[in-house]
C-alpha positions in Angstrom: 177.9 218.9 240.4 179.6 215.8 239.3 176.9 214.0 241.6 173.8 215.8 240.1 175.0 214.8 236.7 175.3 211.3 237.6 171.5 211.3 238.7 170.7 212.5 235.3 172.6 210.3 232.9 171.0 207.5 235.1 167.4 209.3 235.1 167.9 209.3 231.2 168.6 206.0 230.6 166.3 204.3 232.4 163.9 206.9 230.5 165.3 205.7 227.3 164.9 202.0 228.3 161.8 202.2 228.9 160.4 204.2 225.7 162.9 201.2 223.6 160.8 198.6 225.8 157.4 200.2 224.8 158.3 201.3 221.0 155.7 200.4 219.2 153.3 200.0 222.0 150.2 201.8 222.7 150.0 202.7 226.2 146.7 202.7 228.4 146.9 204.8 231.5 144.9 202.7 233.0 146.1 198.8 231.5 148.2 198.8 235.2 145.0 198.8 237.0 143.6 195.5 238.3 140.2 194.7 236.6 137.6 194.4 239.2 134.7 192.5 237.8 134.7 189.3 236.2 133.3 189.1 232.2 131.4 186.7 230.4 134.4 184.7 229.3 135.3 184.3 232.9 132.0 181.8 233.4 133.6 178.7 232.4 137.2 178.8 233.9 136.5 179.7 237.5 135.1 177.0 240.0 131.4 177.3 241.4 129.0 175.7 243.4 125.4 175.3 243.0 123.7 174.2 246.1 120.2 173.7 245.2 119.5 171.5 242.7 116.9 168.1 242.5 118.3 165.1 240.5 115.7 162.0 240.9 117.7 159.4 238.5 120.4 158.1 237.8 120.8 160.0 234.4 123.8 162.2 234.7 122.6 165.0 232.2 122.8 167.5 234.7 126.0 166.3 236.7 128.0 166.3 232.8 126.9 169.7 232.4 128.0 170.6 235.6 131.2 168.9 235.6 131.5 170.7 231.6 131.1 174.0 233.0 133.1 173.8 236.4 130.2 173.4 238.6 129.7 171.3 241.7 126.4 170.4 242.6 124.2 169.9 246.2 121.5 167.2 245.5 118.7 168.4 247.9 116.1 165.6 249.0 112.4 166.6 250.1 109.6 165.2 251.5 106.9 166.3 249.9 103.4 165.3 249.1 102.9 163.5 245.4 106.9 163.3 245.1 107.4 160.0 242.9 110.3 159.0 245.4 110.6 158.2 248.9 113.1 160.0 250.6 114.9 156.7 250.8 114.5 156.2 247.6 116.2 159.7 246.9 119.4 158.9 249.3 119.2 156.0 247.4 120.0 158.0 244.4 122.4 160.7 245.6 124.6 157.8 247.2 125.0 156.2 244.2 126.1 159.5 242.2 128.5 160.6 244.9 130.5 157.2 245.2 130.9 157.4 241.1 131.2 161.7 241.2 132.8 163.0 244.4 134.7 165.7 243.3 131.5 167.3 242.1 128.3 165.9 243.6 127.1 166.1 247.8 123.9 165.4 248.9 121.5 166.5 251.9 119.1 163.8 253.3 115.3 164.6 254.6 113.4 163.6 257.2 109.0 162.3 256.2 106.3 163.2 258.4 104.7 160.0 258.1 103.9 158.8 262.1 103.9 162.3 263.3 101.4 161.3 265.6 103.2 157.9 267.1 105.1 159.0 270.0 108.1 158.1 269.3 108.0 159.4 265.9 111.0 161.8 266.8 112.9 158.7 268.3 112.7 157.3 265.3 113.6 160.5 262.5 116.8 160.5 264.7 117.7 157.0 263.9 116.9 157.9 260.5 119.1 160.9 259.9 121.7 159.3 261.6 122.1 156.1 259.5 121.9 159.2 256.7 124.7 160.9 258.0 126.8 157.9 258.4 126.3 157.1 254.4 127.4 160.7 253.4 124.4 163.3 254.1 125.4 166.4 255.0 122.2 168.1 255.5 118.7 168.2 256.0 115.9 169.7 254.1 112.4 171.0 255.9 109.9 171.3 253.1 106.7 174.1 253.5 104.9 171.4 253.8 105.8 171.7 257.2 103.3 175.3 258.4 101.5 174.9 255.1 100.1 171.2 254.5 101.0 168.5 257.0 98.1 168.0 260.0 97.9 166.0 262.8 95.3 163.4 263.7 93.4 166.6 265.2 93.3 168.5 261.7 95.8 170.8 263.0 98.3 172.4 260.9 101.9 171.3 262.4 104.5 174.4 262.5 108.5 174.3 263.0 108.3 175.5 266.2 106.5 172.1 267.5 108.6 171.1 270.4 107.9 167.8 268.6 111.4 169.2 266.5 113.3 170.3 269.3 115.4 166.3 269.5 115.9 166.7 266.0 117.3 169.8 265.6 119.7 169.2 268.4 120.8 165.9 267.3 121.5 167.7 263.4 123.5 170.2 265.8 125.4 167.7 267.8 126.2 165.9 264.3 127.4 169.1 262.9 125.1 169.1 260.0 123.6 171.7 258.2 120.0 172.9 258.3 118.4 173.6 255.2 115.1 175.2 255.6 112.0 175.9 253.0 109.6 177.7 255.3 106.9 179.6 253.3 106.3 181.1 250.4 106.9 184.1 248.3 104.9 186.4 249.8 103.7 186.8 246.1 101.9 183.5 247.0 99.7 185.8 249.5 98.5 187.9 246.5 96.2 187.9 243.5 97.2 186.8 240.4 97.4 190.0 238.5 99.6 191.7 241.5 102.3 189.2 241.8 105.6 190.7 240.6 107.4 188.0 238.4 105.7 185.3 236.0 107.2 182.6 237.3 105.0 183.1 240.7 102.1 183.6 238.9 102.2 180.7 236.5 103.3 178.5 239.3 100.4 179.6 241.7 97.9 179.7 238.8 98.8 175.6 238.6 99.0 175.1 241.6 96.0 176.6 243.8 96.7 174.6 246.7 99.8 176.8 247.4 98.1 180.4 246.6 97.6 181.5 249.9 95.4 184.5 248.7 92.6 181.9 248.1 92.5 180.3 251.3 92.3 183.6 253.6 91.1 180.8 256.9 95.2 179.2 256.6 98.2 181.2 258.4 99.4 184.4 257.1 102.7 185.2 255.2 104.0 186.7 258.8 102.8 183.8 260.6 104.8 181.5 258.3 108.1 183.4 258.8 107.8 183.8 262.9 107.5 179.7 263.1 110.4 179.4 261.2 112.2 182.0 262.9 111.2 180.5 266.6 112.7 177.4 265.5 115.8 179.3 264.7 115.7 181.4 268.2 115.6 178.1 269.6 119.4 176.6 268.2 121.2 180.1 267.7 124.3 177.9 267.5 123.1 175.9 264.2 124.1 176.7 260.9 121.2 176.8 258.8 120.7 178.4 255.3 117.3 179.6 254.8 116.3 178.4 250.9 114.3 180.6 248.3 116.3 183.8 249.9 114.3 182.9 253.2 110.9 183.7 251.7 112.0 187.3 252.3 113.0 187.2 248.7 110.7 190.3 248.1 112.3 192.3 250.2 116.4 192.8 251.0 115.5 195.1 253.8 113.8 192.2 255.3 116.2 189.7 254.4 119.2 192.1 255.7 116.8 192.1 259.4 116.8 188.3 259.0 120.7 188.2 258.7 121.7 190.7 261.3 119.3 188.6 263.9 120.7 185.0 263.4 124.3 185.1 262.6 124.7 181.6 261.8 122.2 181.6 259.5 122.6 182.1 255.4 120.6 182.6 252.1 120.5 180.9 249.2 119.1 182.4 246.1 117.5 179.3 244.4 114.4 180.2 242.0 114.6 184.0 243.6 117.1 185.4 240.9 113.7 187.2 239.3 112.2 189.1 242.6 115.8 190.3 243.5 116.1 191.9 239.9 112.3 193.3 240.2 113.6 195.2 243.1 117.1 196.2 241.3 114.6 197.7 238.1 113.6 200.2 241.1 116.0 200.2 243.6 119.9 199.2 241.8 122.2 200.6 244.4 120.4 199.5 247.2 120.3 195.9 245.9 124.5 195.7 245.1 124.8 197.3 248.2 122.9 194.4 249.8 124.9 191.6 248.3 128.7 193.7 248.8 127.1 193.8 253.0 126.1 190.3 253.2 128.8 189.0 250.5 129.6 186.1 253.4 126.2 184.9 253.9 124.9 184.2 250.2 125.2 181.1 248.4 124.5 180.4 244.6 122.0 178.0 243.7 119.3 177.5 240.8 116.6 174.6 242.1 117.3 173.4 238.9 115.6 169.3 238.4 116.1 165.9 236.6 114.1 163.3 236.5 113.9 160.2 234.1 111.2 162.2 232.1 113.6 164.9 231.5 114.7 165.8 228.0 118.5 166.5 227.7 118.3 169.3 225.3 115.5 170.9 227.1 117.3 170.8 230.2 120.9 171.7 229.0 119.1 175.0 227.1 117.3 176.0 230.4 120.2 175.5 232.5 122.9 177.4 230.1 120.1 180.4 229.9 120.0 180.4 233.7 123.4 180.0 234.1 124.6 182.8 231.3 121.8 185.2 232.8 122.7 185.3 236.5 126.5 185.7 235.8 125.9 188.4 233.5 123.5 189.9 236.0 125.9 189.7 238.9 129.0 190.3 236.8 128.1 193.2 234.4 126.7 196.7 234.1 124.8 195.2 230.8 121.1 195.2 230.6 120.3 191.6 231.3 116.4 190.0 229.7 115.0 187.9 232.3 112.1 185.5 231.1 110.6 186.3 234.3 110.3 190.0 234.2 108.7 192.2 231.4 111.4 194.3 230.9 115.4 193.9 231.5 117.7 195.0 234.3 120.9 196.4 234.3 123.5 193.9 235.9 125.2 194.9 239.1 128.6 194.4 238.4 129.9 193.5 241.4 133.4 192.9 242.7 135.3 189.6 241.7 136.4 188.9 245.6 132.1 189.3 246.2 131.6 186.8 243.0 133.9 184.3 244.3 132.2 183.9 247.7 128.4 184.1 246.3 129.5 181.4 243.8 132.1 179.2 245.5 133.9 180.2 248.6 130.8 180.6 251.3 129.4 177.3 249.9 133.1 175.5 250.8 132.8 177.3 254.0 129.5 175.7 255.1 129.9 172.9 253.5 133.3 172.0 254.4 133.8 167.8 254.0 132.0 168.3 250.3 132.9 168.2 246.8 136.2 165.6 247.7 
């Protein structure tokens, strides 16, 4: 008895302890729990990484914002036809922005087709890339250019798969360097106008015919341009590569979930696709979350945001803080999100913070290990 009685004098006082502790307190049954999504307060304080963006000057509009807003960025060079810059001009650029911002800025290099047809043109691309690499490069960018506007002295359209690339491809491997690839198009870009399924495609392919496949029937199909880039993939199954623009399967996370399960060293990043993956959420929500909890490892942020010295700093600042504010809400809440690009809003997927953290920071640290000192 005595030993029942001790139980319940110490049963009561603990009781009483903690109602004293909690007097005037009210009490959530649920304030224990650990909050699983991040809000839109959370933007600014957590670290992120945005690996797709274009800065052609040595303005540091963008890199301030960045650095304001706890951003690091990936400075992605491109050869591509009426670009203002060389791509030595470009390295030119990026070096000089990550000697005076390390912390924050890394930078790819690219490779032009100038002298495809000299025989030692790939001799001389390795040289290139590896004078690159030895001044801080940690990747390189293939353009749709490449499949979609570059011909030999024959007229032929040249394709990834060329053995032409193989050197290349297996020198960026040796050099443990990271494949960035920008095969393709949409596959809006292989339909008219009026039944593409985001503005931004159709304003872009309205000013820029050469790209809208749709109007030139006689060039290689949509299917054609994805098997040439993944051939080139089949071919180095060791090399990390992440496939830009969602892997021009943006249209599709069925597709891009195929494309993921058959090269497991490959990765997507969402640059300028934000818009067709929340066309598909209008219609299809759970299968869309479900998609980025699945591949959580194999996504990386990124916005294919520009600078140039033409660029207006307001302008740019307001477009980058609406992009910005409308993908984490998107990813981060269950609120109905506007998107400029769509005609009516999508509910936000709300997804996990551990998911948030690797689409946004940790996957980009994984791939790109040696950045961002």
């Amino acid at each position: 008895m005595r030993k029942h009685n001790a139980l319940f004098l110490f049963f009561l006082v603990l009781t009483l302890t903690h109602c004293k502790e909690n007097k005037g307190k009210k009490m959530n049954p649920t304030e224990t729990e650990v909050v699983s999504n991040y809000s839109m307060e959370d933007f600014k304080a957590l670290p992120k990484i945005d690996i797709h963006v274009h800065i052609n000057t040595l303005n540091t509009h963008m890199i301030n914002l960045a650095r304001a807003n706890n951003f690091r960025l990936l400075n992605i060079s491109v050869d591509a036809p009426g670009h203002p810059l060389s791509v030595a001009q470009q390295q030119e650029i990026s070096r000089e922005h990550s000697n005076n911002h390390p912390d924050i800025f890394a930078f790819s290099t690219a490779f032009p087709m100038e002298g495809w047809d000299d025989p030692n043109w790939s001799d001389k691309v390795i040289r290139q890339l590896k004078t690159d690499f030895e001044k801080g490069a940690n990747s390189i960018k293939t353009w749709k250019n490449i499949g979609m506007d570059f011909r030999d002295k024959n007229g032929d359209l040249v394709f990834l798969d060329n053995p032409k690339f193989d050197s290349i491809f297996d020198f960026v491997k040796s050099e443990g360097k990271i494949w960035l690839s920008h095969a393709g198009e949409p596959h809006n870009c292989w339909l008219p106008l009026d039944s593409m399924t985001v503005k931004n495609d159709r304003n872009y392919f309205m000013g820029n015919p050469r790209y809208h496949m749709y109007k030139h029937p006689e060039l290689p199909s949509y299917q054609e341009q994805i098997d040439h880039r993944d051939n080139r993939l089949a071919k180095h199954p060791d090399l990390t590569m992440v496939a830009l623009h969602m892997a021009s399967l943006e249209w599709n996370v069925d597709r891009a979930s195929d494309f993921l399960d058959r090269f497991p060293n490959a990765n997507l990043d969402l640059a300028e696709r934000m818009s067709h993956t929340q066309y598909q959420s209008q219609r299809a929500r759970k299968k869309v979350r479900d998609f980025f909890i699945k591949y959580q490892d194999r996504i990386l942020y990124a916005t294919d945001f520009s600078e140039s010295d033409k660029t207006d700093p307001a302008e740019l600042e307001a477009y980058m803080k609406q992009v910005w504010e409308n993908d984490w809400r998107y990813f981060n809440t269950d609120e109905m999100v506007s998107v400029p690009q769509l005609d009516t809003p999508v509910q936000g997927l709300a997804l996990p913070k551990e998911v948030v953290d690797k689409i946004y920071y940790l996957n980009a640290k994984r791939v790109f290990p040696k950045a961002w000192n």
